[in-house]
VOTORDREN-896702 format. One record per residue (C-alpha): residue number from 1; x, y, z. Coordinates in steps of 0.5 Angstrom, whole numbers. Each point is the difference from the previous one (the first is absolute). Layout:
N
<pt><vopa>NUM</vopa><east>X</east><north>Y</north><up>Z</up></pt>
...
***
This chain:
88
<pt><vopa>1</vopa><east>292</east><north>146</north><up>240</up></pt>
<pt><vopa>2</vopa><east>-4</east><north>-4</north><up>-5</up></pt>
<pt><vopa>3</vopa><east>-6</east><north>-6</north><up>2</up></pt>
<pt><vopa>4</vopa><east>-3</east><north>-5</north><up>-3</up></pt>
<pt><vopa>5</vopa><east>-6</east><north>-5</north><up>3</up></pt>
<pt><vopa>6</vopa><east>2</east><north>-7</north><up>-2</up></pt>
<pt><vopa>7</vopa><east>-4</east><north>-6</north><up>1</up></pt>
<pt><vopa>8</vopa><east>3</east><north>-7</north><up>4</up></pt>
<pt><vopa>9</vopa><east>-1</east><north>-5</north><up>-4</up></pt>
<pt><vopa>10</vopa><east>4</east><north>-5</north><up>3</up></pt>
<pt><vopa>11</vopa><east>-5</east><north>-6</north><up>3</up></pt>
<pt><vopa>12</vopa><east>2</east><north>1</north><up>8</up></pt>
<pt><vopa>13</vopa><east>2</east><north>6</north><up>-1</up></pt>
<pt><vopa>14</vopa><east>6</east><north>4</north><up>3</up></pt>
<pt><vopa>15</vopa><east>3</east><north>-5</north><up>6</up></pt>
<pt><vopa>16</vopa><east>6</east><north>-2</north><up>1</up></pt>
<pt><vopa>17</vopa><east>3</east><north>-1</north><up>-7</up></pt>
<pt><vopa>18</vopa><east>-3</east><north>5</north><up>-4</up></pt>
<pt><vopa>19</vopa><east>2</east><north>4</north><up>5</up></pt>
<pt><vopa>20</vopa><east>7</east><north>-1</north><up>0</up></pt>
<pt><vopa>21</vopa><east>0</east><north>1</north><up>-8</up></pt>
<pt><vopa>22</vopa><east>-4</east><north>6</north><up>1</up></pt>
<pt><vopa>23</vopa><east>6</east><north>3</north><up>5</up></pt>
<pt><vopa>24</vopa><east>6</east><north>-3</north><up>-5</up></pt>
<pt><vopa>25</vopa><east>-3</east><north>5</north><up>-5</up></pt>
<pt><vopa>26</vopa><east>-1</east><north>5</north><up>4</up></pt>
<pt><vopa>27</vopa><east>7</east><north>1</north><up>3</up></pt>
<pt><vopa>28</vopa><east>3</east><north>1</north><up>-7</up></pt>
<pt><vopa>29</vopa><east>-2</east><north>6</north><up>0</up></pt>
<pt><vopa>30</vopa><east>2</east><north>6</north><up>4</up></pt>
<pt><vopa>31</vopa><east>-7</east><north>3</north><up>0</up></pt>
<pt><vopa>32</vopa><east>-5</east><north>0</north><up>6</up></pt>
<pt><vopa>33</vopa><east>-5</east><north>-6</north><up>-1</up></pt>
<pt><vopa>34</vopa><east>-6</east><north>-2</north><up>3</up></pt>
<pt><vopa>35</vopa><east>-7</east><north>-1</north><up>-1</up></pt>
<pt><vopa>36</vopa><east>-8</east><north>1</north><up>3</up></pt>
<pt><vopa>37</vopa><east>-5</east><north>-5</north><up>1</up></pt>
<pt><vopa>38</vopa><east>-8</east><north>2</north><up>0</up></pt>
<pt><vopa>39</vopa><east>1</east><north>1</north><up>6</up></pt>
<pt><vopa>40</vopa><east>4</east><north>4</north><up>1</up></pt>
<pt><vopa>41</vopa><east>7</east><north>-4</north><up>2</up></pt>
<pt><vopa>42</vopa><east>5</east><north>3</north><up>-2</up></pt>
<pt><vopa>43</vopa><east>7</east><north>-5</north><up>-2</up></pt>
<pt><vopa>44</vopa><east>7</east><north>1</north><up>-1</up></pt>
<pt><vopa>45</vopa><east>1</east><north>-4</north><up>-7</up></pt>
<pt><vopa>46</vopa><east>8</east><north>-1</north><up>3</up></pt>
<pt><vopa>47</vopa><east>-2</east><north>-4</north><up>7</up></pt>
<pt><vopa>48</vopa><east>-3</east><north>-7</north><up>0</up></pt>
<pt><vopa>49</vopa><east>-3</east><north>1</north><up>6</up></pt>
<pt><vopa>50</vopa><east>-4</east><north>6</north><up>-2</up></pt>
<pt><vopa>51</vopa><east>-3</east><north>-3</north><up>-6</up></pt>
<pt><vopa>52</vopa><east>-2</east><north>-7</north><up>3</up></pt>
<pt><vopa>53</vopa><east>-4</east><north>5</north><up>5</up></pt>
<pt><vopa>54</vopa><east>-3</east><north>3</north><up>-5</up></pt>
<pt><vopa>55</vopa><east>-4</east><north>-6</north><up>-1</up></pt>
<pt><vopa>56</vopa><east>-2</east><north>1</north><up>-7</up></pt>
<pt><vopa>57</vopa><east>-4</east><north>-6</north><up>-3</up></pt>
<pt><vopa>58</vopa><east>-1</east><north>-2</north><up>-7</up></pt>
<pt><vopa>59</vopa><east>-3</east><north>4</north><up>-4</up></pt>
<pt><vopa>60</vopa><east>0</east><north>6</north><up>4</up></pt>
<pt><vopa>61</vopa><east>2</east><north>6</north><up>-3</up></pt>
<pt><vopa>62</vopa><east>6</east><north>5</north><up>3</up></pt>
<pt><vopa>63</vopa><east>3</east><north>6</north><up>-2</up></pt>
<pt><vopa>64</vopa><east>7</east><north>0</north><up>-1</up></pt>
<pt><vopa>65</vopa><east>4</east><north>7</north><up>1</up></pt>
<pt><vopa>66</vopa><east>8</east><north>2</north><up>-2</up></pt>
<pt><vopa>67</vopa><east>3</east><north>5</north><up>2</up></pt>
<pt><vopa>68</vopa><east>7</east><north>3</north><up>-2</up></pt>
<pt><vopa>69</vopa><east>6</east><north>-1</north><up>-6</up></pt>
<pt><vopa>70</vopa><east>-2</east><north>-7</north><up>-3</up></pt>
<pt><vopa>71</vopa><east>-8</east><north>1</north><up>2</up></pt>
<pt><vopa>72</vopa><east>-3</east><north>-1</north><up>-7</up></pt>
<pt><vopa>73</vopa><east>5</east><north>-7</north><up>-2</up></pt>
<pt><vopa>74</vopa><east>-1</east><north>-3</north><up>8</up></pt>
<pt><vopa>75</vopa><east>-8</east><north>2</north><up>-1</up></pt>
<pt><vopa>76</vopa><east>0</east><north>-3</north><up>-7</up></pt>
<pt><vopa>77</vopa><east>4</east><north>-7</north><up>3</up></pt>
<pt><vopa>78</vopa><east>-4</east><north>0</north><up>6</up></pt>
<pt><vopa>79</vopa><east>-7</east><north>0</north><up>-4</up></pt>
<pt><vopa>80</vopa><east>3</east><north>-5</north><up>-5</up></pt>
<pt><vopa>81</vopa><east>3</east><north>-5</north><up>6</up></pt>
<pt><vopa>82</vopa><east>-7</east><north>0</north><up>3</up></pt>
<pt><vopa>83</vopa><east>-5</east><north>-1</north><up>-6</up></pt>
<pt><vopa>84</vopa><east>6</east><north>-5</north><up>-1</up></pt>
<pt><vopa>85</vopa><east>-3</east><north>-3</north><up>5</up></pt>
<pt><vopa>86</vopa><east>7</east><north>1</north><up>5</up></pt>
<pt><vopa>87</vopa><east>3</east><north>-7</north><up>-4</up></pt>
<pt><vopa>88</vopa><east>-5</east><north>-5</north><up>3</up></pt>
***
C-alpha cells in the first residue's frame, strides 16, 4: 500500500468534470483506489459519486492511498492528473 497527501489546484475544485477525470484515471488500473479528506471522508477514487461527496474544495489537501499490483504507477498518475489540474 503506498499514499501520498497531494493538494487540489484546481479553481472550483473536485465538481463534476474534474471528477470524471479523476475516476477515468483510476479505473485503468486494477488496484483499490480512494482517498481521505480532513475530515475524515473516505472516497472511492473509481465512483463519481463517492468523489463528488467528498466535497473536496479548492486548495484543500487529500491523501491518496493505492493498494495492489499497479499501486506505485495509478499513485504516480493519479498525483500527476490532479496537480495537473484534472484537464481544467
Amino acid at each position: 500500500m503506498v499514499s501520498k497527501k497531494v493538494k487540489i489546484v484546481n479553481a472550483t475544485g473536485l465538481h463534476l468534470r474534474p471528477a470524471g477525470v479523476l475516476c477515468e484515471t483510476a479505473m485503468k488500473y486494477k488496484s483499490k483506489i480512494c482517498f481521505n479528506t480532513d475530515n475524515n471522508y473516505e472516497a472511492n477514487a473509481k465512483s463519481v459519486l463517492s468523489v463528488l461527496g467528498a466535497c473536496v474544495r479548492s486548495g484543500e489537501e487529500i491523501v491518496i492511498t493505492c493498494e495492489g499490483d499497479d499501486e506505485e504507477e495509478a499513485l504516480e498518475d493519479i498525483v500527476s492528473s490532479i496537480e495537473g489540474g484534472l484537464g481544467e
